[in-house]
DORO-789218 format. One record per residue: residue in three letters; x, y, z of N, C-alpha, C in turn; residue number from 0. Coordinates in steps of 0.05 Angstrom, whole numbers, plus 5000, padded with zeros to 4 digits. Layout:
N
<rec 'ALA',<X,Y,Z>,<X,Y,Z>,<X,Y,Z>,NUM>
...
END
This chain:
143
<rec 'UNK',<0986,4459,7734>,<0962,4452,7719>,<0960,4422,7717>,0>
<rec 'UNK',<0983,4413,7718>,<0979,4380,7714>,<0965,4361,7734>,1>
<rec 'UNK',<0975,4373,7754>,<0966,4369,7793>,<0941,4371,7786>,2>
<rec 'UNK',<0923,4396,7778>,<0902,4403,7775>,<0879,4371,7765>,3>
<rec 'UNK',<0898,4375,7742>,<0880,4351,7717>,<0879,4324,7732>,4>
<rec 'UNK',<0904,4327,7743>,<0907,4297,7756>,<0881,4286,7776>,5>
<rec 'UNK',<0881,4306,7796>,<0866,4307,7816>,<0838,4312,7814>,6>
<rec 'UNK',<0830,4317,7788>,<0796,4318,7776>,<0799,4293,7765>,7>
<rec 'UNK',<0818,4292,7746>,<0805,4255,7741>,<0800,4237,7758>,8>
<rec 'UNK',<0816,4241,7767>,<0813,4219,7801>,<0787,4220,7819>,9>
<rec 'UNK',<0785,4249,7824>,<0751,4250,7830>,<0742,4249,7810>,10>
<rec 'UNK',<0727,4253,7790>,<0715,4240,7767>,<0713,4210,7770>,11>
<rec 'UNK',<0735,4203,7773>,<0737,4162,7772>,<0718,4151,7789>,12>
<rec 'UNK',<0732,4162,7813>,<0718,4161,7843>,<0691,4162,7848>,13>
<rec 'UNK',<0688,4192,7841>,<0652,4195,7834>,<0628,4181,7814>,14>
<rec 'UNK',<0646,4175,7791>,<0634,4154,7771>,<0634,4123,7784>,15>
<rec 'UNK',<0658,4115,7802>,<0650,4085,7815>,<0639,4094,7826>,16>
<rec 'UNK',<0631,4110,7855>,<0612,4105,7874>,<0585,4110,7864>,17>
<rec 'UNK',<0582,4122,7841>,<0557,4125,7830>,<0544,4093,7821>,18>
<rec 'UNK',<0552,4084,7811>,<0553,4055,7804>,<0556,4032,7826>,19>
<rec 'UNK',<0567,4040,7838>,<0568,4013,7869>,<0538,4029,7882>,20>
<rec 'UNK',<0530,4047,7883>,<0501,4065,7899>,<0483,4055,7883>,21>
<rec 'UNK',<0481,4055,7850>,<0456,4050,7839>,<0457,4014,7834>,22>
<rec 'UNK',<0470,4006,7838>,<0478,3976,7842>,<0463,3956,7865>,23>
<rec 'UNK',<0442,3931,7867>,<0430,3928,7891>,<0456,3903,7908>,24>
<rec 'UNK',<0444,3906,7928>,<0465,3892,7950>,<0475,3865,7939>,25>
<rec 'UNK',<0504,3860,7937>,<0519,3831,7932>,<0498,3810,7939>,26>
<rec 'UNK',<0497,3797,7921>,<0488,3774,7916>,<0454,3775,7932>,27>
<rec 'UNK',<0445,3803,7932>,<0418,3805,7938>,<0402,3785,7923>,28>
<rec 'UNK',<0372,3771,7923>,<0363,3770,7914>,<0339,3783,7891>,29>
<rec 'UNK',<0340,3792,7870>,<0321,3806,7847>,<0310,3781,7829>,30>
<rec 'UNK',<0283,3802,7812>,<0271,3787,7789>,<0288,3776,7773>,31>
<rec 'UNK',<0321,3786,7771>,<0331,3776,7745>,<0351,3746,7754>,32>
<rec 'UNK',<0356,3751,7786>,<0365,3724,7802>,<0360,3713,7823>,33>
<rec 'UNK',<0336,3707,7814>,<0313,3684,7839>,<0331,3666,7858>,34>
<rec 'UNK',<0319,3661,7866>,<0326,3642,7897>,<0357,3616,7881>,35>
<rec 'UNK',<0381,3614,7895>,<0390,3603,7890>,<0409,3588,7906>,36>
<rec 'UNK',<0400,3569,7921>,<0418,3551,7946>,<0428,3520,7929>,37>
<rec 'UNK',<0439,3518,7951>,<0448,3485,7950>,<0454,3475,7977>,38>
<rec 'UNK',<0436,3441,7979>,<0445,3444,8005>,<0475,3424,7996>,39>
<rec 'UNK',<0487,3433,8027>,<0520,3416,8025>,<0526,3396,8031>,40>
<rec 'UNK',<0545,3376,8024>,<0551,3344,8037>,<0569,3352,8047>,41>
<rec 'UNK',<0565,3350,8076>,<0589,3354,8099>,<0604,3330,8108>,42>
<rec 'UNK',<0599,3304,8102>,<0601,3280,8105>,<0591,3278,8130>,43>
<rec 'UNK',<0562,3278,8143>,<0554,3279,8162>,<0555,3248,8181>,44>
<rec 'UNK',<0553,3238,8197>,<0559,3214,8206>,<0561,3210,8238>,45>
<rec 'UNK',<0549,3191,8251>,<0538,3189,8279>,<0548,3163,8284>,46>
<rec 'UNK',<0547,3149,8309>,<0543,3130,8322>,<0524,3130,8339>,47>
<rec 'UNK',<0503,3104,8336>,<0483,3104,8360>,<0478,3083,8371>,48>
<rec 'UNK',<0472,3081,8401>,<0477,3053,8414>,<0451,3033,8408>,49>
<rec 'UNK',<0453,3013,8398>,<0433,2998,8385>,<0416,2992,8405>,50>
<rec 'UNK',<0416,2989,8427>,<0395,2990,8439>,<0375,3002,8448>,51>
<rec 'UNK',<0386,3024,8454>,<0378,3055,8466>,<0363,3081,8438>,52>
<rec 'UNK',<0376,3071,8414>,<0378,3094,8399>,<0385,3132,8414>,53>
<rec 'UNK',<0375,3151,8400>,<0383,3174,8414>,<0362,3183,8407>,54>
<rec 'UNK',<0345,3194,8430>,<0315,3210,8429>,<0330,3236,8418>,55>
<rec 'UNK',<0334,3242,8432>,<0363,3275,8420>,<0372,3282,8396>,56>
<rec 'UNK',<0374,3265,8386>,<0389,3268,8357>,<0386,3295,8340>,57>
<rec 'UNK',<0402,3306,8339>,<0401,3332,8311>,<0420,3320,8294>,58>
<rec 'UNK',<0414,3335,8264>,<0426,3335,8245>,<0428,3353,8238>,59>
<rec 'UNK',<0457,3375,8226>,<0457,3388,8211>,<0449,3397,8183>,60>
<rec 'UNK',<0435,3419,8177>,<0430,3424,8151>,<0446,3440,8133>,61>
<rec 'UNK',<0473,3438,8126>,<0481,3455,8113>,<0485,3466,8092>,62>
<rec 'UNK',<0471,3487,8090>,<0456,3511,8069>,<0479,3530,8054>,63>
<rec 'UNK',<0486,3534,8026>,<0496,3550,8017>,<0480,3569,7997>,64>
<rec 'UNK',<0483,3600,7998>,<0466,3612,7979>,<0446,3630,7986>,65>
<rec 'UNK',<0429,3629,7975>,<0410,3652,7989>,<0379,3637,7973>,66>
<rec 'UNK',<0352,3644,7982>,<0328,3630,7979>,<0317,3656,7994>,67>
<rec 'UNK',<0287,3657,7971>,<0273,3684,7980>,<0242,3673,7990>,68>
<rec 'UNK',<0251,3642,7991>,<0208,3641,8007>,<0221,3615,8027>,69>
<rec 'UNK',<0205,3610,8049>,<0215,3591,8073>,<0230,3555,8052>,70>
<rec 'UNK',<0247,3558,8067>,<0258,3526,8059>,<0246,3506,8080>,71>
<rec 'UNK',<0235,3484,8074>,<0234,3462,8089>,<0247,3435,8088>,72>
<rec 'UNK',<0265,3439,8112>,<0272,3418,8118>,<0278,3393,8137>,73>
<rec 'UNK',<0288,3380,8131>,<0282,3357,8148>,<0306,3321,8148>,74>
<rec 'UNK',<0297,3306,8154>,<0312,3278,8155>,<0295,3259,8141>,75>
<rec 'UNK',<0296,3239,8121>,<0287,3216,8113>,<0297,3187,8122>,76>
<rec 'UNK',<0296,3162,8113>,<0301,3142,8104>,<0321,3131,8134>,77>
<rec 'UNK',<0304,3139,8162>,<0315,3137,8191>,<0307,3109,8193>,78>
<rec 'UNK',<0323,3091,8212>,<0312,3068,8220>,<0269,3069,8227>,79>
<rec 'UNK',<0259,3039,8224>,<0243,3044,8226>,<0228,3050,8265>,80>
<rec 'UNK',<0207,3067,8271>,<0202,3077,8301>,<0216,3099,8298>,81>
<rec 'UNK',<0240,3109,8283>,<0249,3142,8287>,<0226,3159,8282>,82>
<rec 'UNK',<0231,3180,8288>,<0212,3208,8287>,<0221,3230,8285>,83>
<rec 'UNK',<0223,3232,8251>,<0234,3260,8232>,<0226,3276,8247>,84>
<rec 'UNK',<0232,3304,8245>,<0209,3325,8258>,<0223,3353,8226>,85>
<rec 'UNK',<0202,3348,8212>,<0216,3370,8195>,<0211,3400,8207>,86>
<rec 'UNK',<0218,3424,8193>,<0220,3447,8203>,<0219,3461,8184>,87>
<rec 'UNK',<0211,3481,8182>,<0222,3507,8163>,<0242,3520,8175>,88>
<rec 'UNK',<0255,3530,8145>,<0287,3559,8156>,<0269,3587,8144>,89>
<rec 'UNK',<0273,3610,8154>,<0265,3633,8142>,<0283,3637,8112>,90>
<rec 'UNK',<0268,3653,8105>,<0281,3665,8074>,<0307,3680,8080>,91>
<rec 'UNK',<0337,3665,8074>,<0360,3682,8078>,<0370,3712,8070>,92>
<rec 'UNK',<0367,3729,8075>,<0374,3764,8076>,<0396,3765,8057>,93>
<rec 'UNK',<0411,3749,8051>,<0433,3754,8045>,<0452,3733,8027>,94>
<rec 'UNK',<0474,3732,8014>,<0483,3711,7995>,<0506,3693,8021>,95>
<rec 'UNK',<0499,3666,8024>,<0519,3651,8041>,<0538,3642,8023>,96>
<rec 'UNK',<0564,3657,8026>,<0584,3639,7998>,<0590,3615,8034>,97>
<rec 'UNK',<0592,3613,8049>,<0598,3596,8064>,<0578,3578,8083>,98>
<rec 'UNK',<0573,3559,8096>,<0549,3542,8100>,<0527,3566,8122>,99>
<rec 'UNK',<0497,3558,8123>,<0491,3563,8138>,<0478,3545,8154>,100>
<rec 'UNK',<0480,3540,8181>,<0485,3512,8194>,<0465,3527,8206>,101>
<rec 'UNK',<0441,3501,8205>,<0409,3498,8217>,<0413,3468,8229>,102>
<rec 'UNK',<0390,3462,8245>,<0396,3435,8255>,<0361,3434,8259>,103>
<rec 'UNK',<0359,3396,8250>,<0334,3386,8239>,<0326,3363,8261>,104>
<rec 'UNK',<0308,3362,8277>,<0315,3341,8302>,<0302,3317,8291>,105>
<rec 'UNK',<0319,3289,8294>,<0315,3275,8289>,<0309,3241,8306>,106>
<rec 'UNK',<0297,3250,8330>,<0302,3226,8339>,<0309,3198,8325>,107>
<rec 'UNK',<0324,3186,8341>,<0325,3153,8330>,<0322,3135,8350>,108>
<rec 'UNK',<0305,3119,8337>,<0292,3092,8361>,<0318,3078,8361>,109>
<rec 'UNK',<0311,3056,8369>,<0337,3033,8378>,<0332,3022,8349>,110>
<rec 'UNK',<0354,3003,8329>,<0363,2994,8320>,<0374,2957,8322>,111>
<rec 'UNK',<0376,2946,8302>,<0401,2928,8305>,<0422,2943,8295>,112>
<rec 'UNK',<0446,2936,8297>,<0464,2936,8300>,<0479,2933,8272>,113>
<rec 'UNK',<0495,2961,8258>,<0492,2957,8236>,<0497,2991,8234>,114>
<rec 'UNK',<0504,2992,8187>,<0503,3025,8179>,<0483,3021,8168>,115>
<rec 'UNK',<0463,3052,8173>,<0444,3063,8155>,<0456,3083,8147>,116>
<rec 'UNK',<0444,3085,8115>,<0450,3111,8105>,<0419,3118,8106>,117>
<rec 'UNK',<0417,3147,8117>,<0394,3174,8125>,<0407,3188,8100>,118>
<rec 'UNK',<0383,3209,8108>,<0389,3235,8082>,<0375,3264,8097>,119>
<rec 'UNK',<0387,3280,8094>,<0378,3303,8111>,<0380,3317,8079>,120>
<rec 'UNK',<0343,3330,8074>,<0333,3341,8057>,<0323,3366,8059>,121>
<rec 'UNK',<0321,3386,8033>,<0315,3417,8039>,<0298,3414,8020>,122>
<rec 'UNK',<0273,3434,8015>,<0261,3444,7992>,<0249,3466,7990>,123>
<rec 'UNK',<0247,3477,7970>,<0227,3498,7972>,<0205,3504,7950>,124>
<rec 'UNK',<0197,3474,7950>,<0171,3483,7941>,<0170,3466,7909>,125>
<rec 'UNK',<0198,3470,7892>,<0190,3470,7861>,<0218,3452,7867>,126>
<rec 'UNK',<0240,3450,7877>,<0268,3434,7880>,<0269,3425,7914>,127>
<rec 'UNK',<0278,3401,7907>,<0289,3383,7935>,<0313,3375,7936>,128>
<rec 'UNK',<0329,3383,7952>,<0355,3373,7948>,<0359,3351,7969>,129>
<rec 'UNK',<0380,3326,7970>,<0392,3307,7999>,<0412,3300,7998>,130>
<rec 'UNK',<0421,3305,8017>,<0453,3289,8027>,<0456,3268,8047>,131>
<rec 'UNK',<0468,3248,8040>,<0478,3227,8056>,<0475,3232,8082>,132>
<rec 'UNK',<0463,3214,8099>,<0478,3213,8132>,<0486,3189,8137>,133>
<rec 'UNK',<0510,3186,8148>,<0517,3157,8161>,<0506,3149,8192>,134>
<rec 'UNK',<0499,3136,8191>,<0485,3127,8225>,<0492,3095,8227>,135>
<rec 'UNK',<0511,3098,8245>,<0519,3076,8255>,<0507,3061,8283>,136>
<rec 'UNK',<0498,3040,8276>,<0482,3026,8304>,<0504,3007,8316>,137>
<rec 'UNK',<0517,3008,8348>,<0536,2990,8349>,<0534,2983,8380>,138>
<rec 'UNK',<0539,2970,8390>,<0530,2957,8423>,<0541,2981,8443>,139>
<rec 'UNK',<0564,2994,8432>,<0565,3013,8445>,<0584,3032,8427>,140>
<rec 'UNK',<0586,3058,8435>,<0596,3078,8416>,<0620,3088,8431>,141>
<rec 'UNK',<0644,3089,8424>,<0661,3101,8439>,<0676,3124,8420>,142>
END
């Protein structure tokens, strides 16, 4: 009889958590009661570019932690002057990122003197803007 009791509480337990993990909505889903909640990250981002040439090419990483339920836009500021930000939108993330989610923001850069800029690679969505540092180094040549 004890076997018996044992083995109903246990299903009982069992059946009472999975009842509760089922009526429960997905980890770190987004709902009405916890709206959109990211941050973007300081990766200590940082380049070298040949001061003459700049880099038509240039990307920057955007890295995203969290989850956001309407498009984020983002982009690069405060580039030498002749660069050409190109901002972008990210779709609305599905899901909670406890770890980065790495987008990339193209940023050409014209040529330069010779020298550090600090850039800022920025996200928003709408009502908050977040930025992080970029280092860009202009130097005769980059090795």
């Amino acid at each position: 009889m004890g076997r018996i009791r044992r083995a109903t509480s246990r299903t009982l337990g069992l059946t009472a958590a999975l009842a509760l993990v089922g009526a429960a909505p997905a980890v770190g889903a987004p709902t009405a009661e916890h709206p959109s909640k990211w941050e973007l990250v300081d990766i200590g981002q940082r380049t070298c570019v040949t001061s003459d040439f700049g880099h038509p090419g240039q990307y920057f990483l955007v890295p995203l932690r969290g989850y956001w339920t309407t498009p984020l836009e983002v982009g690069t500021r405060n580039l030498p002057p002749g660069s050409s930000p190109q901002p972008t939108t990210i779709a609305p993330a599905e899901r909670y990122h406890e770890d980065h989610v790495l987008e990339g923001v193209m940023s050409p850069l014209a040529p330069a003197p010779v020298g550090v800029y600090t850039a800022e690679v920025w996200a928003s969505d709408g009502r908050t803007t977040q930025a992080v540092p970029i280092t860009i180094t202009f130097e005769e040549r980059c090795y």
